[in-house]
C-alpha positions in Angstrom: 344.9 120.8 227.7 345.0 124.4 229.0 345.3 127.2 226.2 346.7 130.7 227.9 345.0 133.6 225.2 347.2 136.9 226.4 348.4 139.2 224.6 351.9 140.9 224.5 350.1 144.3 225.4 348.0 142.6 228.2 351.1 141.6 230.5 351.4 144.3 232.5 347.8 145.7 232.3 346.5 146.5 236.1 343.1 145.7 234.8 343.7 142.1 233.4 341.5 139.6 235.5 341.9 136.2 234.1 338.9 134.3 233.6 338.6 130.5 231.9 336.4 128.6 229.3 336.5 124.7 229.3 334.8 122.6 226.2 335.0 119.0 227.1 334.8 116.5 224.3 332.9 113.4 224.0 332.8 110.3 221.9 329.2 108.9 222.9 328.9 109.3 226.6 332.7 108.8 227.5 334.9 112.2 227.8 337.5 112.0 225.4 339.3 115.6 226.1 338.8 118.4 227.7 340.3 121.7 226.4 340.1 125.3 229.1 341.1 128.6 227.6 342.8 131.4 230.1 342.1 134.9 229.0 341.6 138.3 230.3 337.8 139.1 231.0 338.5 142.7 229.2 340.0 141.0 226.2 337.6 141.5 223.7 337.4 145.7 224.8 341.0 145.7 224.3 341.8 144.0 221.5 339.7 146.6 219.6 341.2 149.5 221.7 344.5 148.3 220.1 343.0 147.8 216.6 341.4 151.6 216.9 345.1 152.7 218.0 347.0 151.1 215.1 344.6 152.1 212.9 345.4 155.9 214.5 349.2 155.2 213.6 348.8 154.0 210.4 347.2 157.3 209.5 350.0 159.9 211.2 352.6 157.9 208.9 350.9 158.2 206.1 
């Protein structure tokens, strides 16, 4: 299974580099699944940038 992880504000970022993260599951010593994650190596930077500028928002409206 592949699992894309992007977020609306990421889609026409010039800095998104995609990386990936793959679990594989086992039952004993036979692979059972296998799961990879596609994300943006800056994801975790941005996602609080975003939170910081909502935060910002919320506070002018109010």
């Amino acid at each position: 299974m592949i699992e894309l992880k992007v977020e609306e504000y990421c889609h026409s970022c010039t800095y998104f580099e995609a990386v990936s993260d793959m679990d594989i599951f086992y039952a004993g010593e036979e692979r059972v699944a296998g799961r990879t994650v596609v994300r943006c190596i800056n994801s975790e930077k941005c996602k609080e940038i975003h939170r910081h500028i909502e935060r910002g928002l919320k506070n002018v409206e109010n």
